[in-house]
Chimera marker file (.cmm) of the C-alpha trace (Angstrom):
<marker_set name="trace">
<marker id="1" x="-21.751" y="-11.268" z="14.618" r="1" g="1" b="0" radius="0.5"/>
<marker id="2" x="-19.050" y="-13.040" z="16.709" r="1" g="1" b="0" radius="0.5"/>
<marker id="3" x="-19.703" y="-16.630" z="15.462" r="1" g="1" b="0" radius="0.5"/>
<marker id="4" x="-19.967" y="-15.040" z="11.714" r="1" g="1" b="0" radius="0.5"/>
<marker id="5" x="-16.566" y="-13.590" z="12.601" r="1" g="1" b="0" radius="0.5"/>
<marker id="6" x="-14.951" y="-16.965" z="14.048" r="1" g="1" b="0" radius="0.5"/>
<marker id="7" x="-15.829" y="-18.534" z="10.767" r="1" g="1" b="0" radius="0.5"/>
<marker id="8" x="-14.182" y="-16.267" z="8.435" r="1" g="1" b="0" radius="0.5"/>
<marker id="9" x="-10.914" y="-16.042" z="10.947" r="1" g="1" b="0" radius="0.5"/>
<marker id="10" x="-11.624" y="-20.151" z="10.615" r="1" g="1" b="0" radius="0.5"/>
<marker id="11" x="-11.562" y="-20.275" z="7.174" r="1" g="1" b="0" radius="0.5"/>
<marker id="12" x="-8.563" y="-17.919" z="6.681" r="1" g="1" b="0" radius="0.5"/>
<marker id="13" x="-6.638" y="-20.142" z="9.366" r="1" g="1" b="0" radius="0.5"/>
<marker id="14" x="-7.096" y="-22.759" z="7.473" r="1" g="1" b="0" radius="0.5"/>
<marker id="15" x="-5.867" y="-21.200" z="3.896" r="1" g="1" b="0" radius="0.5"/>
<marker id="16" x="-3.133" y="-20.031" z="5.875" r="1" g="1" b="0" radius="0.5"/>
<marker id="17" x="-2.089" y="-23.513" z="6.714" r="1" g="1" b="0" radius="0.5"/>
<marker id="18" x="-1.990" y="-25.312" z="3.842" r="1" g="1" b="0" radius="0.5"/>
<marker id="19" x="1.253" y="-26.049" z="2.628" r="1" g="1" b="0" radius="0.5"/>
<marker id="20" x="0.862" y="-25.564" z="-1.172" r="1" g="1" b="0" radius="0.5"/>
<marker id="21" x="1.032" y="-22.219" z="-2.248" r="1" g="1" b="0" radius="0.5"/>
<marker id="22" x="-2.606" y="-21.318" z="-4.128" r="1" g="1" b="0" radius="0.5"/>
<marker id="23" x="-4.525" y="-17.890" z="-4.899" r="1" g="1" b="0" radius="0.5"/>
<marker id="24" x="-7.969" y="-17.135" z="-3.636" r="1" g="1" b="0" radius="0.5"/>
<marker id="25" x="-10.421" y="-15.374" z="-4.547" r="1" g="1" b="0" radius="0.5"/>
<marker id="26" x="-12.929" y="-14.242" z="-1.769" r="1" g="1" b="0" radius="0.5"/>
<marker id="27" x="-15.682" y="-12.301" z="-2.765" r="1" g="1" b="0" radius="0.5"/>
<marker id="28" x="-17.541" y="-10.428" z="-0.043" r="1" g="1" b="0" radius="0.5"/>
<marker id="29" x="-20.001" y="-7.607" z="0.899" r="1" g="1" b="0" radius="0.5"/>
<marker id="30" x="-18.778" y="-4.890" z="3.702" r="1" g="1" b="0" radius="0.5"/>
<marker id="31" x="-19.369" y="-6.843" z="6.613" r="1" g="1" b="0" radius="0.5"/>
<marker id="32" x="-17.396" y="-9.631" z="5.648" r="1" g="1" b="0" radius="0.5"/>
<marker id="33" x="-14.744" y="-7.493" z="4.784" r="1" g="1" b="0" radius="0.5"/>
<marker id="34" x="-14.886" y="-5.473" z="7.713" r="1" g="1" b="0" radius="0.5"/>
<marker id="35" x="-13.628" y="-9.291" z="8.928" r="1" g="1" b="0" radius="0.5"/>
<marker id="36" x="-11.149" y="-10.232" z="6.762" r="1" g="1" b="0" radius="0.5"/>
<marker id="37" x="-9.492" y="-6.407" z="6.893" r="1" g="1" b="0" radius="0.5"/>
<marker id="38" x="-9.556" y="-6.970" z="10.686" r="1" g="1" b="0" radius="0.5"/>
<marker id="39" x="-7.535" y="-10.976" z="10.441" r="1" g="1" b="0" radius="0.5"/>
<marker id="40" x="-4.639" y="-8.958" z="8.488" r="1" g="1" b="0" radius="0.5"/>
<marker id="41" x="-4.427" y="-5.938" z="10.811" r="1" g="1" b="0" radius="0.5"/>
<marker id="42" x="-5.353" y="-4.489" z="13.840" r="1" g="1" b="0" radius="0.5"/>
<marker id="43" x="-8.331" y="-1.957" z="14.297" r="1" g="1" b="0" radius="0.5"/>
<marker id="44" x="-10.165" y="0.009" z="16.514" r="1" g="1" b="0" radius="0.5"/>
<marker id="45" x="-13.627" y="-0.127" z="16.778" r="1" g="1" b="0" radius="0.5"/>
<marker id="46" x="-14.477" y="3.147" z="14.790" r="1" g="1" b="0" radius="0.5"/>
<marker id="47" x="-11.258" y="1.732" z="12.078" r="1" g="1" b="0" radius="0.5"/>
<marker id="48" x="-13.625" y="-1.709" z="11.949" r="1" g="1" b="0" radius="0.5"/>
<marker id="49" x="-17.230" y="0.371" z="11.297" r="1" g="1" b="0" radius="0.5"/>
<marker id="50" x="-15.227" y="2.650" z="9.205" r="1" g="1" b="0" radius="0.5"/>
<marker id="51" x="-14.056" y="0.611" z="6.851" r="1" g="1" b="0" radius="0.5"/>
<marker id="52" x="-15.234" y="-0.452" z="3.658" r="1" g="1" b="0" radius="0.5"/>
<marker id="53" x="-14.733" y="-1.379" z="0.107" r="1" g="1" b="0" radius="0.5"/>
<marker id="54" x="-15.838" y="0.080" z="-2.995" r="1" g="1" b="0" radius="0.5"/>
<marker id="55" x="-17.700" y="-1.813" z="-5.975" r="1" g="1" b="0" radius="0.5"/>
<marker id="56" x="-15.182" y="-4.248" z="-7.945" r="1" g="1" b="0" radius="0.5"/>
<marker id="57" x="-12.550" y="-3.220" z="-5.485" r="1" g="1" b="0" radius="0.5"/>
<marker id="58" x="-9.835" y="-6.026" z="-5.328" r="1" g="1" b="0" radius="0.5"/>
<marker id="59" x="-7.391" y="-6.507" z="-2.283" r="1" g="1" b="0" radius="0.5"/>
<marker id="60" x="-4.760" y="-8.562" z="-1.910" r="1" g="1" b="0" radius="0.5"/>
<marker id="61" x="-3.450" y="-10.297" z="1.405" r="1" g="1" b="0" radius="0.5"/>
<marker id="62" x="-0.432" y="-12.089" z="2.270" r="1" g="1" b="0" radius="0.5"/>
<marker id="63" x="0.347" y="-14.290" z="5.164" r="1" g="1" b="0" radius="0.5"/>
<link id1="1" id2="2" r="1" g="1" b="0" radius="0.2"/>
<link id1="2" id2="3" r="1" g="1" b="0" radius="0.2"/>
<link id1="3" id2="4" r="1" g="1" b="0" radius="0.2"/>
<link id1="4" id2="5" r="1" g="1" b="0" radius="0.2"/>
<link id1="5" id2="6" r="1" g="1" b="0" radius="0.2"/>
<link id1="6" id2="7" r="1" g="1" b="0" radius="0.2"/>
<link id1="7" id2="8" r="1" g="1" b="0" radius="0.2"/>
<link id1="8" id2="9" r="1" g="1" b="0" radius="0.2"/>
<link id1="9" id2="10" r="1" g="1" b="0" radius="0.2"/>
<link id1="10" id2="11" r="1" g="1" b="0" radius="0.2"/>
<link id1="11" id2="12" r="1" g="1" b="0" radius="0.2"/>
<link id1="12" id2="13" r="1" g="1" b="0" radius="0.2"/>
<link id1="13" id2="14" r="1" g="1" b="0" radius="0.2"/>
<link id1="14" id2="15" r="1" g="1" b="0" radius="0.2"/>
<link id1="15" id2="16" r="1" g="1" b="0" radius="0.2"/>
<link id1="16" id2="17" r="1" g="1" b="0" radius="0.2"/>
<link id1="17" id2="18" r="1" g="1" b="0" radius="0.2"/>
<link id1="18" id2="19" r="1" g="1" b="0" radius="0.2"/>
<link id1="19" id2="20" r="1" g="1" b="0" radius="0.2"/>
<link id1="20" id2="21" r="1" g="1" b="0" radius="0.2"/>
<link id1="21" id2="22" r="1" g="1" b="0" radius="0.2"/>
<link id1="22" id2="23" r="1" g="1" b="0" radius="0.2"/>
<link id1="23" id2="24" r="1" g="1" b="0" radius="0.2"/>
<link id1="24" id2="25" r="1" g="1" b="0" radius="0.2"/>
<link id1="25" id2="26" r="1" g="1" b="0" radius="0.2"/>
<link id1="26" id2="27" r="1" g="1" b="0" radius="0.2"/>
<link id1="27" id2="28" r="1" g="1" b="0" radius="0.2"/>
<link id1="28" id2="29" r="1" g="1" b="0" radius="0.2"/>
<link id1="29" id2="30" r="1" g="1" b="0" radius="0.2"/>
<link id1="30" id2="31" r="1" g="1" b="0" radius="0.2"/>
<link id1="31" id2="32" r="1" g="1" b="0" radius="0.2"/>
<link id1="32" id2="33" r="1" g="1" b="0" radius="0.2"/>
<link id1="33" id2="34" r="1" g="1" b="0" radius="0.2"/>
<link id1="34" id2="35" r="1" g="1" b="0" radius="0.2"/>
<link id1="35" id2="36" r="1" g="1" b="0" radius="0.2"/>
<link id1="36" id2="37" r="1" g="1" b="0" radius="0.2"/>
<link id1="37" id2="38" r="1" g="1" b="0" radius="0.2"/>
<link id1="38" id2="39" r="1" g="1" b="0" radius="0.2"/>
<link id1="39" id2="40" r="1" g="1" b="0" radius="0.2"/>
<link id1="40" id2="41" r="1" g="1" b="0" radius="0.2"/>
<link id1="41" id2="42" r="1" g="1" b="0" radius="0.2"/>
<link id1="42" id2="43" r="1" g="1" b="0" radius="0.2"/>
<link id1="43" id2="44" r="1" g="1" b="0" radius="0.2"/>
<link id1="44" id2="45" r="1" g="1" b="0" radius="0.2"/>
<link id1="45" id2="46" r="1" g="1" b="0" radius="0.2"/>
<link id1="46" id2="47" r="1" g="1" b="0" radius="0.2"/>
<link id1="47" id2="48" r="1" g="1" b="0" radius="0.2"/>
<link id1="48" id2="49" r="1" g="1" b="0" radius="0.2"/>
<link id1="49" id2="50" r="1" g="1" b="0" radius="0.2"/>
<link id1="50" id2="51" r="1" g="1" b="0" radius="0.2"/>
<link id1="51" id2="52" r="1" g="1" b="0" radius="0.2"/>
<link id1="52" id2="53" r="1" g="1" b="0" radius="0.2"/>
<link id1="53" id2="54" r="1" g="1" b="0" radius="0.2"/>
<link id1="54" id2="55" r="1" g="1" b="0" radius="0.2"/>
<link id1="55" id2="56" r="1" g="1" b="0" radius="0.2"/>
<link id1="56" id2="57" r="1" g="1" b="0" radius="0.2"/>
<link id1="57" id2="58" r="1" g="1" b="0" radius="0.2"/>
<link id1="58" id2="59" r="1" g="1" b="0" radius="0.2"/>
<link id1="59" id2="60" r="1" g="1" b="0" radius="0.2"/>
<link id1="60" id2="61" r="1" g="1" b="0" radius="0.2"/>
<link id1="61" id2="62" r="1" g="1" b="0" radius="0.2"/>
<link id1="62" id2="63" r="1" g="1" b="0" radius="0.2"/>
</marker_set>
């Protein structure tokens, strides 16, 4: 779980350094956006299990 979650914060450190400003679309199942949920903010262990996303469900992040 720890090396899936160093290759999403990876991947995110790297959109977060490019210097021209682009959209992405990420499209992943629960664990993966357990992840992503947990690169923008900080959460407890019962917050990270918690959380989830419904069907279709679009979020949007900003660095």
């Amino acid at each position: 779980m720890l090396h899936l979650c160093q290759r999403i914060y990876n991947l995110l450190d790297e959109i977060k350094e490019e210097s021209e400003e682009k959209t992405y679309l990420l499209v992943a199942h629960n664990g993966i956006s357990r992840v992503v949920e947990s690169y923008f903010r900080n959460m407890e262990n019962g917050e990270f299990a918690a959380f989830g996303i419904k069907n279709c469900e679009v979020r949007k992040y900003e660095f």
